[in-house]
Kinemage of the C-alpha trace (Angstrom):
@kinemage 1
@onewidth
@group {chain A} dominant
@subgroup {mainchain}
@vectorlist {calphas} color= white
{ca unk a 1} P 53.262 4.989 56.130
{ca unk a 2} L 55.776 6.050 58.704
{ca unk a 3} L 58.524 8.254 58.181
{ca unk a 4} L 61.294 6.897 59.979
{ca unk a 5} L 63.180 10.163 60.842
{ca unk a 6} L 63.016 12.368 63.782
{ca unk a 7} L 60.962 15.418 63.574
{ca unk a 8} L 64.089 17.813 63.930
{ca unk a 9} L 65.547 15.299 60.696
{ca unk a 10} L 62.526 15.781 58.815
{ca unk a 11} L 62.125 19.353 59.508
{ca unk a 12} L 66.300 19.961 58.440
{ca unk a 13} L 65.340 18.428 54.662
{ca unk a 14} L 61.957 19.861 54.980
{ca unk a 15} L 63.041 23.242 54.825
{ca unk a 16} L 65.050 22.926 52.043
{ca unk a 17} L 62.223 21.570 49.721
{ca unk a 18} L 60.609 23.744 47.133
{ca unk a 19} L 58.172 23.248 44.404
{ca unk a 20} L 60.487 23.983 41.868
{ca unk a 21} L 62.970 21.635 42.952
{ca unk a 22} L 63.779 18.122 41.532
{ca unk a 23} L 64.583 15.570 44.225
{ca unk a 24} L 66.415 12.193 43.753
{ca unk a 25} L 66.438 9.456 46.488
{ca unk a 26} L 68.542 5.954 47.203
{ca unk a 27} L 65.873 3.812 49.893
{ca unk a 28} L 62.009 4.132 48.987
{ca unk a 29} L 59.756 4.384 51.652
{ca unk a 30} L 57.804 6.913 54.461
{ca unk a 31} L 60.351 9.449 53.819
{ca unk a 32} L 59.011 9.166 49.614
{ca unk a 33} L 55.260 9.873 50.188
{ca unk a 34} L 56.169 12.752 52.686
{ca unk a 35} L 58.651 14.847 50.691
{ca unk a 36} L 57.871 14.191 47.610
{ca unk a 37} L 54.740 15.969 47.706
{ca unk a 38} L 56.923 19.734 47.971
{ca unk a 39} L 58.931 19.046 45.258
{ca unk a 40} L 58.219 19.073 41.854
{ca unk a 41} L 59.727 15.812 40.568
{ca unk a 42} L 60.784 13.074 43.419
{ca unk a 43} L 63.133 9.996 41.957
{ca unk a 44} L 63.690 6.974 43.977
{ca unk a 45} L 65.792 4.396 43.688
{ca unk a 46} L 65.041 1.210 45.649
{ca unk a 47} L 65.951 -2.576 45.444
{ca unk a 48} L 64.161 -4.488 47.204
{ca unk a 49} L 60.992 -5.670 45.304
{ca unk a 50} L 58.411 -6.634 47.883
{ca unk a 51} L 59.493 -2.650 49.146
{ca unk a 52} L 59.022 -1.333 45.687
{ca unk a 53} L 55.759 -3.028 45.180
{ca unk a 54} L 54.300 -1.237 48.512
{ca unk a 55} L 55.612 1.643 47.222
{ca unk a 56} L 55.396 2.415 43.307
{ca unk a 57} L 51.587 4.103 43.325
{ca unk a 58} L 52.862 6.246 45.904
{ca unk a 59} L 52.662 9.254 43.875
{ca unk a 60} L 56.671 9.255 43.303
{ca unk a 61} L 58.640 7.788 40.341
{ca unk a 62} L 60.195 4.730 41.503
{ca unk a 63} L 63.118 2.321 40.335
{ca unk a 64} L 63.346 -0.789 40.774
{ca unk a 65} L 67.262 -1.748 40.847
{ca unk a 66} L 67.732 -5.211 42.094
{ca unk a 67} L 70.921 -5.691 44.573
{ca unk a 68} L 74.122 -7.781 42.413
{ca unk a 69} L 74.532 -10.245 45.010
{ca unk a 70} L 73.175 -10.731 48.617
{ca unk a 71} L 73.600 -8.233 51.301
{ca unk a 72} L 76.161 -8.550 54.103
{ca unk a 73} L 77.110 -6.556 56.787
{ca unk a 74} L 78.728 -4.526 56.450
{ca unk a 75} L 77.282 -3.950 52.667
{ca unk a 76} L 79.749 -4.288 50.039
{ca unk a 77} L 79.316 -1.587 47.428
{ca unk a 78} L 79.829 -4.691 44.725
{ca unk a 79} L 76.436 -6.173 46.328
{ca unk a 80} L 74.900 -3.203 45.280
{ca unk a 81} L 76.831 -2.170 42.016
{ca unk a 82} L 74.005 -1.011 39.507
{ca unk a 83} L 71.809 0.826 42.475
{ca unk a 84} L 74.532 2.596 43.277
{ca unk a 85} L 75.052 3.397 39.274
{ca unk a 86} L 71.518 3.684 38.223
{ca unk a 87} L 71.861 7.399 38.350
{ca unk a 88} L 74.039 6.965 35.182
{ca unk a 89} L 71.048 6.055 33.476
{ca unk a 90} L 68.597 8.402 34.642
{ca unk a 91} L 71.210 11.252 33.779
{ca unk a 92} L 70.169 14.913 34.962
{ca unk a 93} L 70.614 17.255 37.530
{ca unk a 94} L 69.177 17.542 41.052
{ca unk a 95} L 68.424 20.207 43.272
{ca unk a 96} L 68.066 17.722 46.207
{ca unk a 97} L 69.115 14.164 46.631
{ca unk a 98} L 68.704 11.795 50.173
{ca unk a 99} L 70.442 8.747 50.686
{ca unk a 100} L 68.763 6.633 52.814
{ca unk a 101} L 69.469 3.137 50.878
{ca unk a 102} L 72.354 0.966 50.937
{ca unk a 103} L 75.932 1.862 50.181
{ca unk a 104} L 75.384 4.666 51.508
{ca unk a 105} L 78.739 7.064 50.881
{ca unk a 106} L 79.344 5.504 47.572
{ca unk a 107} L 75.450 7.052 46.423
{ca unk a 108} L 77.523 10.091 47.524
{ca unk a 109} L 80.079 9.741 45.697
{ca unk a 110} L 78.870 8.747 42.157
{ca unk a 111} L 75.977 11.205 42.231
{ca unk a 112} L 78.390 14.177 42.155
{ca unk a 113} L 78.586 14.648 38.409
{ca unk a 114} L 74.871 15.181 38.711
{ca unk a 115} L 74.814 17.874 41.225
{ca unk a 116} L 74.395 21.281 40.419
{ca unk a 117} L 76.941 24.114 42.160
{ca unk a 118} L 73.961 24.397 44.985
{ca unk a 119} L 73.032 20.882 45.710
{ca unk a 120} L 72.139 19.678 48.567
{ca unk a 121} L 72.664 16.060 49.532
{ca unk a 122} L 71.325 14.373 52.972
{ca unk a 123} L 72.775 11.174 54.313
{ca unk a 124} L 70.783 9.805 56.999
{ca unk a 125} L 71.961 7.913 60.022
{ca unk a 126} L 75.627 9.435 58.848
{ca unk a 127} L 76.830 10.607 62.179
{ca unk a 128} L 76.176 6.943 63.797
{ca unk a 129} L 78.037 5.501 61.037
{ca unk a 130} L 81.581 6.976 60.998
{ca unk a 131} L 82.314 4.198 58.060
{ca unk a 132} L 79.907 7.164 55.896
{ca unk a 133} L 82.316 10.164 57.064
{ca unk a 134} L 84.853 9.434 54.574
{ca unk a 135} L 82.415 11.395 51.835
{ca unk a 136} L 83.522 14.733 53.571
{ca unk a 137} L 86.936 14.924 51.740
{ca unk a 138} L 84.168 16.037 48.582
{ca unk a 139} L 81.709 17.481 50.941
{ca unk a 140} L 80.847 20.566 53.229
{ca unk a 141} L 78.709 20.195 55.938
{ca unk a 142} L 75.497 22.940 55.674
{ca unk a 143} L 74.082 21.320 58.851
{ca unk a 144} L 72.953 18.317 61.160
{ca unk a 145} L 70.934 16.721 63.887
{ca unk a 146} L 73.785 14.376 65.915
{ca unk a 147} L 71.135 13.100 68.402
{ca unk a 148} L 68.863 10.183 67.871
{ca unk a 149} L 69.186 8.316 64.158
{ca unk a 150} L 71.134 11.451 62.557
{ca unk a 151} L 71.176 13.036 59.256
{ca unk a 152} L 73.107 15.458 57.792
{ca unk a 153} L 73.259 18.463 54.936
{ca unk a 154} L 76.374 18.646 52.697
{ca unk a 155} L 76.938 20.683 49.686
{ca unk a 156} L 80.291 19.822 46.843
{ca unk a 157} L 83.378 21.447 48.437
């Protein structure tokens, strides 16, 4: 399956990924089989089901969390209401987490409580987006590629 990221994007999360690190994810799919396999746990959240379906034996532990209501652009964090909130039921701590899903800054937002003092959290396509930038007033940017898709690093301010 195809990661769709850059090399210089996959190489910035890359080299942040450890095997003793626990990794959560909003948006199953290339990006799951390639990093979760330096981790040592990988969560992902997705919800769409024929997406889930291709990807639930791929060696990652994958949700299922079905959208509230249908998508529109721009997505409506109500659409998407217990994705966004399903990390209040998996409840721990992550070294790592990449949002690469739907509702993109709100993921940001609600999984701060469940971010350790050295976090890291990757938004992808975030400089392309300036609707996602608002997520800096709790954010630092570590670092970023601004060419091409983009993605950046933030750690909790």
């Amino acid at each position: 399956m195809n990661v769709w990221m850059s090399i210089d994007e996959r190489n910035l999360v890359s080299k942040y990924l450890h095997y003793d690190k626990v990794m959560l994810e909003w948006g199953a799919g290339g990006s799951t089989q390639f990093f979760s396999k330096y981790v040592k746990r990988y969560i992902s959240i997705e919800h769409e089901e024929e997406w889930y379906n291709k990807m639930k034996d791929c060696g990652a532990e994958i949700h299922l969390v079905k959208n509230n209501s249908p998508r529109t652009i721009p997505t409506k964090v109500e659409q998407f209401l217990d994705y966004v909130n399903y990390v209040d039921v998996l409840n721990e701590k992550y070294d790592l987490v990449l949002i690469d899903g739907r509702a993109r800054p709100y993921c940001a937002q609600k999984v701060i409580p469940y971010l350790k003092r050295e976090s890291i959290v990757f938004i992808h396509d975030f400089w392309a987006r300036p609707e996602y930038h608002w997520v800096l007033k709790y954010y630092d940017e570590i670092e970023s590629i601004k060419k091409g898709q983009t993605i950046v690093a933030l750690r909790l301010k």
